[in-house]
N, C-alpha and C positions, 0 to 999 in steps of 0.2 A: 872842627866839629861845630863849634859855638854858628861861625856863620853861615853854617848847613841847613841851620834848624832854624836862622832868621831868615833865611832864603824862602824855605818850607812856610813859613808865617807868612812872610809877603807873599807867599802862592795862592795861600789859602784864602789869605782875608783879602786879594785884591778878585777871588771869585767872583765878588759879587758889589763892584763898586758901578756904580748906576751913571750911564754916562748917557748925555743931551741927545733926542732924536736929530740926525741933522738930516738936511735932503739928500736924495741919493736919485739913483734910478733903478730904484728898485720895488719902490710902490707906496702911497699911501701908508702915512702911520696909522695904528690903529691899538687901541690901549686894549688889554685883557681884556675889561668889566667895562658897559657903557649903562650911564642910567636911563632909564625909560620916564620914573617919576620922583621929582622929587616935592618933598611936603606933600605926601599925601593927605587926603582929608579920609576921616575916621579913629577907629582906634585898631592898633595890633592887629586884634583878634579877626575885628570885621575887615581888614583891607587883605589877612589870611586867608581870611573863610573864601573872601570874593577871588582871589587868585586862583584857589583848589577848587571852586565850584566852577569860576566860568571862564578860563583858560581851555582846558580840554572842549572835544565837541571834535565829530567827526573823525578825522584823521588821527587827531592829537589826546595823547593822553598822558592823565600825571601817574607817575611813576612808585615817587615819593616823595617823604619829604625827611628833614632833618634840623632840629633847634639847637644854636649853643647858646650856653648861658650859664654863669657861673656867678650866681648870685651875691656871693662871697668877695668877688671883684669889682661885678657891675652891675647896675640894673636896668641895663639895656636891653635887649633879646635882637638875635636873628635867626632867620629861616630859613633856608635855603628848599623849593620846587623843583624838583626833576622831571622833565616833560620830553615826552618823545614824541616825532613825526612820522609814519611811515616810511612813506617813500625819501623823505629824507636822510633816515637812516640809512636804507636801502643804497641810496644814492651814493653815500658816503666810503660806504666799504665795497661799491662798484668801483667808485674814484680810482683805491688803492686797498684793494684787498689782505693787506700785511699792516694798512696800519688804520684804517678807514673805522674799524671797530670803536675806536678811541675817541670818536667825535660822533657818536650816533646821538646822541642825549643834549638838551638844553638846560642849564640852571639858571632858576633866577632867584636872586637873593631878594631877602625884606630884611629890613634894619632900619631901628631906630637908633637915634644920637639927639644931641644937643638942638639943630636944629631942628627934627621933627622924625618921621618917617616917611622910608625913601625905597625904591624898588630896582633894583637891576641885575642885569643880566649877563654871564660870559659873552664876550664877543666872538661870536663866531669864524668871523673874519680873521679875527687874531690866532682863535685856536687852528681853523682848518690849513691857513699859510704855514704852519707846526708842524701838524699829523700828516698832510698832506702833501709834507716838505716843498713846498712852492710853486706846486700846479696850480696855475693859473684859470685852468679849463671850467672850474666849479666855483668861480667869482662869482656871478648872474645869479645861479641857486643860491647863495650863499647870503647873495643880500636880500633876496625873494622872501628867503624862508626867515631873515632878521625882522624883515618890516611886518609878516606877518604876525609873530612871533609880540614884536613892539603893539601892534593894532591891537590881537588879543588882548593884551594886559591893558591898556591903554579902554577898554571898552568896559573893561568893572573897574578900576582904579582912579579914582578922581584926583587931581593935582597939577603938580606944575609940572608938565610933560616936559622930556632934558635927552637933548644926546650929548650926553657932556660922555667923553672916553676918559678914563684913568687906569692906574696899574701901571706896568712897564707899556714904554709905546714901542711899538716896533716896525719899523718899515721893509721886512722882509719874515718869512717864517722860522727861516733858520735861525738855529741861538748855537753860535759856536762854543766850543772851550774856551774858558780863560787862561790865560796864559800857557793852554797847550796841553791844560791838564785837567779842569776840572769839569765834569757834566755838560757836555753838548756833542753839537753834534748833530748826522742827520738822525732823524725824529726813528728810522725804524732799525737804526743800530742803537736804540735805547731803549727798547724792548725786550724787556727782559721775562726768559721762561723758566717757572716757577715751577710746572710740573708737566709730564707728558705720559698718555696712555695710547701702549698700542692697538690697533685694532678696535680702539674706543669709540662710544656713541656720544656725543656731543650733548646727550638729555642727560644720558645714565650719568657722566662725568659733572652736569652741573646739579643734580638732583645731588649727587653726594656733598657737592663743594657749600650748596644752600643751608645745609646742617650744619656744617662746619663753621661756615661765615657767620651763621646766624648768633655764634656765642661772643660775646665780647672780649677781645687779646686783655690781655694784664695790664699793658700799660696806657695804652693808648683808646682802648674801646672801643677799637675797632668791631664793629658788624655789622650787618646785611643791611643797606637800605633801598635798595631798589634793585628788581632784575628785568631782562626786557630779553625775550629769546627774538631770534631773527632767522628763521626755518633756511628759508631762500637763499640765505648764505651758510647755512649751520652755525651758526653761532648763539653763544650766547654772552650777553655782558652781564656783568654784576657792579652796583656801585656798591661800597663801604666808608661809615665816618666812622669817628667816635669825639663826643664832646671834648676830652681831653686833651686830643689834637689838634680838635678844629680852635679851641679859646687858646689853645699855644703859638697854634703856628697866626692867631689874629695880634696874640701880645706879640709877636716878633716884629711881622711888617709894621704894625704902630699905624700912622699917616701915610706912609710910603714916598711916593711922592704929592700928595696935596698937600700943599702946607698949612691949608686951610684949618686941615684935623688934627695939629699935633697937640692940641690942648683937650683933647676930647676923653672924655673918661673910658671909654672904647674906640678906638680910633680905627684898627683895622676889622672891625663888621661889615663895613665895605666890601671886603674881599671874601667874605662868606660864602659865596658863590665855587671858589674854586674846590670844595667838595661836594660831594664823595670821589674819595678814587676810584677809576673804574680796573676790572679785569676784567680779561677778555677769555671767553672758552669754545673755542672755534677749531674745526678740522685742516689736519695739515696734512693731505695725504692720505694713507691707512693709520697715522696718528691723531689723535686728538691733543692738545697744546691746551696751558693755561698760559697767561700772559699778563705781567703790570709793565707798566715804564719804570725804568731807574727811579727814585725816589728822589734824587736830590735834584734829576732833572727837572720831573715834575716840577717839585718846588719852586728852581727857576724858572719854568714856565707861568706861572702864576701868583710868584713872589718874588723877583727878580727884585723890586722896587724898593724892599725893605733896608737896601742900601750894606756895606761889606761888614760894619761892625756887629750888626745884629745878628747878621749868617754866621759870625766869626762863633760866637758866644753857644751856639745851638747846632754846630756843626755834625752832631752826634744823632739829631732829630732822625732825618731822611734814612739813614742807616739801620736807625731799632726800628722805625716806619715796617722797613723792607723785611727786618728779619721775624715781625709778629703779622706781614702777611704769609710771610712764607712759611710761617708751621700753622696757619691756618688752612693753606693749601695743601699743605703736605697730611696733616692730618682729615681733610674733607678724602682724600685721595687713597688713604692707607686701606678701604674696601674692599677698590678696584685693581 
């Protein structure tokens, strides 16, 4: 029994042991988070304001936004920008319509640290070879909509412009199981459905789910910060943070892999960007579906890097994650 349950420990904690990109033939590494600017010039507030004001324009719009900060820890702040494209979106869940929802949205993080203040953004590239489990076909967009996306910010943001990539580097979208068992997988067997209305309208179902979301879960605080409907396909996404979460799951990753930052009084603000979670509220049929990913996949999707002991210690995270969105869904739904 004894060496059942040491087996069980080495399964778990070797989840999440971070191993060297090496070449393959499989594509380009490419890190979660890439910076756009780093040391920017100004202060917070103004390099904030200049992001929300002239980021959007035409196509593009901001969504929302989201600050953690836990003054009590640090007295650092980040920010994370939710920005949507059209036809990008659009584009997205043309790709793959079962998973294509989940990458319609940009985030770009602001954060300050030690050396100054810094601005970056998910990499695209990284999330869509994920969602999009390794189609290739939607490369060209992908870097279309990055470089604009880079210009944007890069046109109110004064500094020392960086494509430095960091986070997990990964040269392919797929992120398997570890050892055969823990979270991975292809991207749209980790989709996980939270609730389902027959016969339902796709408004009616997210008009309820907006009330719901809107109140913050107990532990986590989790609620509403941005939604973006998408007619033309029926859908609608919702993203959700909650400060609690987000300054947890930042003390977890730490540095990750830079080693630059492990001295840093906030080390993983960096990784700000990988909230809000999104859900997805789209028709299946003569059904209407709500949808998250796994929670612990997520996770390793955009914290992979925080290396096996610190997964080991917070194992518990991703699972109350899952269980306080899902009576948020369930009670947005108890109407209909």
């Amino acid at each position: 029994m004894r060496s059942l349950k040491i087996l069980g420990l080495l399964l778990v904690t070797s989840a999440f042991v971070v191993l060297p990109v090496a070449a393959d033939e499989t594509g380009t590494a490419y890190g979660v988070f890439e910076y756009v600017v780093e040391n920017a010039e100004g202060t917070f507030e103004e390099i904030g304001e200049a992001i929300a004001s002239g980021v959007p324009g035409g196509a593009w719009e901001l969504l929302g936004t989201v600050e953690s900060r836990d003054e009590k820890k640090c007295d650092y702040r980040s920010r994370v920008f939710v920005f949507h494209e059209l036809a990008y979106g659009a584009a997205m869940i043309t790709a793959n319509p079962a998973t294509g929802g989940f990458a319609v949205v940009d985030r770009v993080g602001l954060f300050e640290d030690e050396n100054g203040i810094h601005v970056s953004v998910v990499n695209p590239h990284s999330i869509n070879r994920t969602v999009l489990m390794d189609d290739t076909a939607h490369e060209a967009l992908t870097e279309e909509h990055l470089q604009e996306l880079r210009t944007r910010i890069l046109g109110v943001v004064r500094g020392t412009e960086s494509h430095r990539q960091y986070g997990q580097m990964r040269t392919q979208g797929h992120i398997g199981k570890t050892m055969g068992v823990v979270a991975g997988g292809k991207f749209v067997d980790l989709i996980q459905e939270k609730g389902k209305i027959k016969n339902g309208d796709v408004s009616a179902v997210a008009a309820q789910l907006r009330n719901s979301l809107d109140q913050p879960s107990k532990k986590w605080g989790l609620h509403l910060i941005y939604e973006v409907a998408i007619p033309e396909h029926d859908m609608v996404v919702f993203g959700t943070s909650g400060s609690p979460m987000d300054f947890k799951s930042f003390s977890i990753v730490g540095a990750g892999l830079d080693e630059s930052r492990k001295d840093f009084a906030c080390p993983g603000f960096d990784h700000a960007a990988a909230y809000p979670l999104e859900i997805v509220v789209s028709r299946q049929g003569d059904e209407v579906g709500v949808s998250i990913v796994d929670a612990m996949f997520r996770m390793k999707m955009f914290f992979e890097d925080a290396g096996k002991w610190a997964f080991m210690n917070n194992m518990k995270m991703p699972g109350s994650i899952d269980k306080e969105l899902k009576k948020q869904i369930k009670n947005g739904l108890k109407a209909l």
